[in-house]
C-alpha positions in Angstrom: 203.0 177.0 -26.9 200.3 178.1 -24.4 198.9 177.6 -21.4 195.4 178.6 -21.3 195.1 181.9 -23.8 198.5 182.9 -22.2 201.0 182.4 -24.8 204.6 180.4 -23.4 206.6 181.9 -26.3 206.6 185.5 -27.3 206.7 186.1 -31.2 209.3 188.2 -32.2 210.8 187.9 -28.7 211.5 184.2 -27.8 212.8 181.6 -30.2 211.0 179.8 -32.5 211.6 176.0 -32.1 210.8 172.8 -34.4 208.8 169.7 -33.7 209.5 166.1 -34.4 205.9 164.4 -34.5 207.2 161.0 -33.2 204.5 158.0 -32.9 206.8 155.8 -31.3 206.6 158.5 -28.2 204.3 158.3 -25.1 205.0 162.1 -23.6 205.4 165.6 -24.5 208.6 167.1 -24.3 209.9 171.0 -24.6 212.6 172.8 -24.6 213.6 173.8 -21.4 212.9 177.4 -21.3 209.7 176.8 -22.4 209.1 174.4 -19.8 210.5 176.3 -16.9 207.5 179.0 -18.1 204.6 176.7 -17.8 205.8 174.6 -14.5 205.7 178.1 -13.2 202.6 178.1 -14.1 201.4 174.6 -12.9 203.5 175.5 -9.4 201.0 178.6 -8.9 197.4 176.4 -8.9 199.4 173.5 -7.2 201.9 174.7 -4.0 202.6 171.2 -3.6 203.6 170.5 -7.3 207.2 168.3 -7.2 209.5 168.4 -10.1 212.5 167.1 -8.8 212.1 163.7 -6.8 211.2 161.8 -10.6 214.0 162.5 -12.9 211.8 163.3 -15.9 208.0 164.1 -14.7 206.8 166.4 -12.6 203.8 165.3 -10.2 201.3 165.9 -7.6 200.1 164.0 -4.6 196.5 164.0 -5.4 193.9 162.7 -7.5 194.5 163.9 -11.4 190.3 164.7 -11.1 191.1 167.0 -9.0 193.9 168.3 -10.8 192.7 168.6 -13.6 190.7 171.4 -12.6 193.2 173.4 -11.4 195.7 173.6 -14.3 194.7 174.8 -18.0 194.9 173.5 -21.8 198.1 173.9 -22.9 198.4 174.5 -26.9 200.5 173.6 -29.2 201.2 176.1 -32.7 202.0 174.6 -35.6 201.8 176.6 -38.6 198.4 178.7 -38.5 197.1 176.8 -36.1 197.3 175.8 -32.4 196.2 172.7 -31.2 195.2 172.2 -27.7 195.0 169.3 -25.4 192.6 169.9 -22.2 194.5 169.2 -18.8 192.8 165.5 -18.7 194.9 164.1 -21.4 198.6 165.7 -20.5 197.3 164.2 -16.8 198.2 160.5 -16.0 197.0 158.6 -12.7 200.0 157.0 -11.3 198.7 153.9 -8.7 199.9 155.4 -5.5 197.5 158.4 -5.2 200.2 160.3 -7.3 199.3 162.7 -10.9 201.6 162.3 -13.1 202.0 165.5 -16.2 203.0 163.7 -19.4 205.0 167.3 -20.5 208.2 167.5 -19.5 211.7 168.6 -20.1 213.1 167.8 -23.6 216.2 165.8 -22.0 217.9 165.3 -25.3 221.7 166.3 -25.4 222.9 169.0 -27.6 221.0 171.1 -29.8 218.8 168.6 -29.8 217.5 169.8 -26.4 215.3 172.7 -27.8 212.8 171.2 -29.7 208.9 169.5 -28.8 208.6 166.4 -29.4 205.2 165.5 -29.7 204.4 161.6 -29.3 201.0 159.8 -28.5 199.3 162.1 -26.0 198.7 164.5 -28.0 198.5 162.7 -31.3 195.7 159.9 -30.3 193.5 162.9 -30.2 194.5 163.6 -33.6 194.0 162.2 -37.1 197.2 162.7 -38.7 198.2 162.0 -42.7 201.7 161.8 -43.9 202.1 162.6 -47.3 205.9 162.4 -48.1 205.3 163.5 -52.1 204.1 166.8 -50.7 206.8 166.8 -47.2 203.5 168.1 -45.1 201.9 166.5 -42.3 198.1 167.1 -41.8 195.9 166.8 -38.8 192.1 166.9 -37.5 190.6 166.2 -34.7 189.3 162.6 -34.1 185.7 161.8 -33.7 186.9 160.0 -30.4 188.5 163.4 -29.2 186.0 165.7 -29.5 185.5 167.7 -26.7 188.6 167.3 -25.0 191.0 168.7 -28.1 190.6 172.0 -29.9 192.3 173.6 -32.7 192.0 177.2 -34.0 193.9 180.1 -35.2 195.8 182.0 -33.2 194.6 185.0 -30.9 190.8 183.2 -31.9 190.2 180.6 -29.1 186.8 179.5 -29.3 184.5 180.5 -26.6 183.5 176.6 -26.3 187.1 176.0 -25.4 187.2 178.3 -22.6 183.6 176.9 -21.7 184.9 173.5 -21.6 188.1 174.5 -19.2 185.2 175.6 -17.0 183.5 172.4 -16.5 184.0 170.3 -14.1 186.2 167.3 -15.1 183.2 164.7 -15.0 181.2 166.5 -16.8 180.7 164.1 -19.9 178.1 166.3 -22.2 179.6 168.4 -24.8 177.7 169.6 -27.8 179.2 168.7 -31.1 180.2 171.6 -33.0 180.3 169.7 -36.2 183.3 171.2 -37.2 185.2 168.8 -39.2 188.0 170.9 -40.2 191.4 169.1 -41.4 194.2 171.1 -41.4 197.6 170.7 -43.3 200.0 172.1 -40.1 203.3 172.1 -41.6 206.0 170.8 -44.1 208.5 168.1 -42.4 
C-alpha cells in the first residue's frame, strides 16, 4: 500500500498480505500494522484527526473539500501494478460537518485480521472481470473514473498523478490521457 509515492509496506521487510475483492463491501479495510502507518500519516496534515470516538472510522471535524487537500492518494499493489484512489473517493461527507475516511482497521478476528479487503470504494472506479476458468481477476479504469483513479507500475507514478494531487479539489478539467489499459492484477 501507499500513501502518496511513500510506500506503507516495505518489500522484503514487511509482510506481504492478501486481498479479498468483496462487492458486497462499502469500505477499505487493512491490516492493522498497515493502518497504524498511514493514520500516522493522515494525523500529521490533520492535528485534529480522531480515531477513537467511532469504533471503526477515523474522522475529522471539517469539510472533506477541505480535507481532501491535505491528505494524499493512497495505492493499492496488486500484482505489477498499483492502483490508486485520489483522497476524494476514500473521503465521505458525514451530515454534521464531520469527514469521514472509508479505510479503516481490518476488524476481522483471527488470522483473518491481516488482510485488505477492498469493497465498492475503490472498485466503482474500476472495471473489474472475473473469469473463474482462468482464477484471475482483471481491472481498468472506468470511463467514469478518469481522473480521480490511476494505475501504474511500481516506482513509475505518472507525473499526471502527482499533478492531479496538486489541484485543488474543485478543479473539474483533467485531460484524458487516452490510456485504456486493462490489466489482469492477480489469480484468486
Amino acid at each position: 500500500m501507499y500513501y502518496g509515492n511513500k510506500p506503507m509496506q516495505q518489500p522484503g521487510q514487511d509482510t506481504s498480505y492478501p486481498a479479498i475483492i468483496d462487492t458486497g463491501s462499502s469500505q477499505l479495510s487493512i491490516p492493522p500494522d498497515v493502518f497504524d502507518k498511514i493514520r500516522l500519516e493522515w494525523s500529521a496534515a490533520l492535528p485534529n484527526l480522531d480515531c477513537t470516538s467511532d469504533k471503526t472510522f477515523c474522522h475529522v471535524q471539517d469539510s472533506c473539500e477541505n480535507v481532501a487537500t491535505k491528505v494524499k492518494p493512497v495505492g493499492f499493489q496488486m500484482s505489477d501494478y498499483v492502483f490508486e484512489i485520489n483522497p476524494q473517493q476514500y473521503l465521505y461527507k458525514s451530515n454534521h460537518n464531520k469527514c469521514y475516511f472509508v479505510i479503516h482497521k481490518c476488524r476481522l478476528p483471527g488470522k483473518n485480521k491481516n488482510l485488505f479487503l477492498i469493497g465498492d470504494a475503490f472498485l466503482k472506479h474500476f472495471y473489474s472481470v472475473y473469469d473463474f476458468d482462468r482464477d484471475t481477476v482483471s481491472l481498468g479504469i472506468n470511463k467514469h473514473s478518469e481522473g480521480k483513479v490511476t494505475m501504474y507500475k511500481p516506482g513509475n507514478r505518472p507525473v499526471e498523478a502527482v499533478k492531479t494531487l496538486m489541484q485543488k479539489t474543485s478543479s473539474k478539467s483533467l485531460e484524458d490521457d487516452d490510456d485504456d489499459d486493462f490489466i489482469q492484477t492477480a489469480k484468486k
